[in-house]
Residue, then its C-alpha position, 0 to 999 in steps of 0.5 A: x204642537x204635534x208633541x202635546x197633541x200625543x200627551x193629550x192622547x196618551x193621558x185621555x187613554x190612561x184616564x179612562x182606564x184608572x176607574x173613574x167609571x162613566x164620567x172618566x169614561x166619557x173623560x177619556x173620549x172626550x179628552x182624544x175626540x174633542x182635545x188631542x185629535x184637534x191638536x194632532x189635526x192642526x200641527x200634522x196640517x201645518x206640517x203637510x199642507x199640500x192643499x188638502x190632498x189626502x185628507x178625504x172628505x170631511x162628510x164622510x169621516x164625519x159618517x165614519x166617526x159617527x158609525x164608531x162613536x155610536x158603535x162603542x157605544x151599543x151595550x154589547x161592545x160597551x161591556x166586552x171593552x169594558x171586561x178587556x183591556x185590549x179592546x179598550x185601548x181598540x176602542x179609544x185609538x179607534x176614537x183619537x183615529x177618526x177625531x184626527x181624521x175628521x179634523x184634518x179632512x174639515x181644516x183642508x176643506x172648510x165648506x164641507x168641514x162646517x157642515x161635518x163639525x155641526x153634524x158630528x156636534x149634533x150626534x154627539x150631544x144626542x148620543x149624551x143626551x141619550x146616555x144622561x137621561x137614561x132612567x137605568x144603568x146602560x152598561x153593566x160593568x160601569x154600573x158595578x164600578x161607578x165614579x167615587x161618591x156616585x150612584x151607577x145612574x147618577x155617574x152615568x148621567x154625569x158621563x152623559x153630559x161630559x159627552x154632550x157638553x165638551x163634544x158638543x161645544x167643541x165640534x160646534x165651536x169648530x164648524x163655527x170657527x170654520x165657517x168665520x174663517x169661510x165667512x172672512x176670506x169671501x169678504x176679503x175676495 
């Protein structure tokens, strides 16, 4: 697993570099924050399970993801990612980094998990609700390069809703599955 998690690293980091504007983007994000850092999360816990130790609190990686996530995300930054590629792969390692560690610290302390997953499943889907329904192009450079057959507002409305639906449900299905998993073992005590 920790294998496919790397692949899944790797291939969201090249997606988001091959011009496929916004919604390839958001692709990428999506691809580390929400595919590969579960996966790299589940197979580095099962390879070091020593009850959590180590892996912090789920609330305050949940506030550091948050702090990154929105911070790329502020045009300024946007764009000298977007004119550098060094700070792209930055920006993109920084997202797999804080996705895995927000997924470890949530599987070893599930109570807190729950509410870190909800948490980060609302900011996300804010933060493409933002994006998608903006009226304007945001980002210069994602405007002048937007995905094949759409319009630099009609890729960055797409972009908006990959995040908002893929981070959304993914960091909502896992505090839900989290919170299942809480549900069973105190009805099992």
């Amino acid at each position: 697993m920790l294998t496919v998690g790397i692949v899944l690293a790797v291939a969201s980091t090249l997606l988001g570099l091959v011009g496929l504007g916004m919604t390839g983007h958001m692709a990428a994000h999506m691809g580390a924050v929400a595919v590969a850092a579960p996966v790299l999360a589940l197979s580095t816990s099962r390879l070091r399970d020593h009850g959590g130790q180590g892996a912090g609190s789920p609330l305050t990686w949940a506030t550091i993801e948050f702090v990154v996530v929105w911070a790329w995300h502020a045009p300024a930054l946007r764009e000298l990612a977007d004119t550098h590629v060094a700070l792209a792969l930055v920006e993109q390692a920084m997202f797999l980094g804080v996705g895995v560690g927000l997924w470890r610290a949530a599987l070893a302390h599930p109570a807190g998990g729950v509410a870190a997953l909800l948490l980060t499943s609302m900011h996300m889907t804010l933060l493409g609700a933002l994006i998608g329904l903006a009226s304007r192009p945001l980002y210069v450079m994602m405007a002048m390069h937007p995905a094949p057959g759409l319009d630099a507002v009609a890729d960055q409305q797409l972009g908006g809703v990959v995040m908002l639906t893929v981070g959304g449900a993914v960091y909502c299905l896992g505090g839900l599955a989290l919170l299942g998993t809480l549900l069973r073992e105190r009805a099992a005590a």
